[in-house]
N, C-alpha and C positions, 0 to 999 in steps of 0.2 A: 310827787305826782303818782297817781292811782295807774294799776294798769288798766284799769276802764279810760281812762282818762286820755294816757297814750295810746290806747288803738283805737282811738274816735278822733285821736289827733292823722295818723296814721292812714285810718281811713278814708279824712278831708284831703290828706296830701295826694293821696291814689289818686282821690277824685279829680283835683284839680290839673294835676298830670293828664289824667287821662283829656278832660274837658281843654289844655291846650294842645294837646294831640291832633283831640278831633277839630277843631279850630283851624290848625292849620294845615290838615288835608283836606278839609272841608274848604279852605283859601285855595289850597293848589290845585286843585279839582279843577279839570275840564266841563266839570256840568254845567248845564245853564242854570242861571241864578233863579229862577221860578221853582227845579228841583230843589236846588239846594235850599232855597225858606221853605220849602215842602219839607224837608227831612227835618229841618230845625224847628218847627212847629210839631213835627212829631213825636222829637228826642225825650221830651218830658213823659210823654207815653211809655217808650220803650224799654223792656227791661234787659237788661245786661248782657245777655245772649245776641238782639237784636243790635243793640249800639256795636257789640262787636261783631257783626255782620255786616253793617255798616261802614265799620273802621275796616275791614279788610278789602270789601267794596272800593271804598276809598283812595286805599294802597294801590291796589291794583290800576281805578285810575289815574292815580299820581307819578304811579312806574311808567303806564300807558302812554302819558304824557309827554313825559320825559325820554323816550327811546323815540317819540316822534320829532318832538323838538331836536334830538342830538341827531337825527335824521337830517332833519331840515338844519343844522346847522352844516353838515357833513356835505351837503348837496353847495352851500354857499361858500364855504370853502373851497370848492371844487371851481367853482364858479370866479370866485377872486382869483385863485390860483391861475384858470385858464384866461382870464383877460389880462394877466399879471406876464402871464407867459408871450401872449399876443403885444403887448407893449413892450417887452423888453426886445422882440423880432424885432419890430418897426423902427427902436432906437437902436438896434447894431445896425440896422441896415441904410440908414441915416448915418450912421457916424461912419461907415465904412464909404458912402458914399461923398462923403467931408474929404475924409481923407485923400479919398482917390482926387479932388477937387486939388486940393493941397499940391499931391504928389506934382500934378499938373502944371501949377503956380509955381511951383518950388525948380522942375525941370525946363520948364519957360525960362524963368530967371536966369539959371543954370548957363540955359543957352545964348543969352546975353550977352 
């Protein structure tokens, strides 16, 4: 194999790298789909500088995205936790209340 050969090989692999890169920040994107075939009808335009302005734009959404969502997960867990909390009151307070039922039945008998 030609070194012409291998850095044209080399150079297809970059590309295709980079092409599922952008793919799949371009999926994880918060943008609305109308941007997003806006920029992908562009992409063939842009030269190299631009795609990665792009790609960083991108990143930046996808970070964005993701500290919201762990947001909003952070808030639901809060949220199960405090009804988790409030259901397990109502069952001590239930079975304490059983119990004292019990004691009752139990010292009735007792007194039998």
């Amino acid at each position: 194999m030609s070194d012409h050969q291998s850095e044209q090989e080399k150079i297809e692999q970059d590309a295709k790298a980079l092409g599922k890169r952008l793919a799949l920040l371009m999926a994880a994107s918060t943008l609305e789909d109308e941007v997003k075939n806006a920029y992908m009808t562009l992409l063939p335009e842009m030269d190299m500088e631009q795609i990665d302005q792009l790609m960083q734009m991108l990143e930046k959404n996808v970070a964005g995205a993701a500290e919201i969502e762990a947001a909003g997960l952070v808030d639901n867990l809060e949220a199960i936790k405090a009804d988790h909390a409030q259901k397990v009151e109502v069952a001590e307070k239930k079975a304490l209340s059983e119990m004292a039922e019990i004691e009752k039945i139990l010292d009735a008998a007792g007194d039998a």
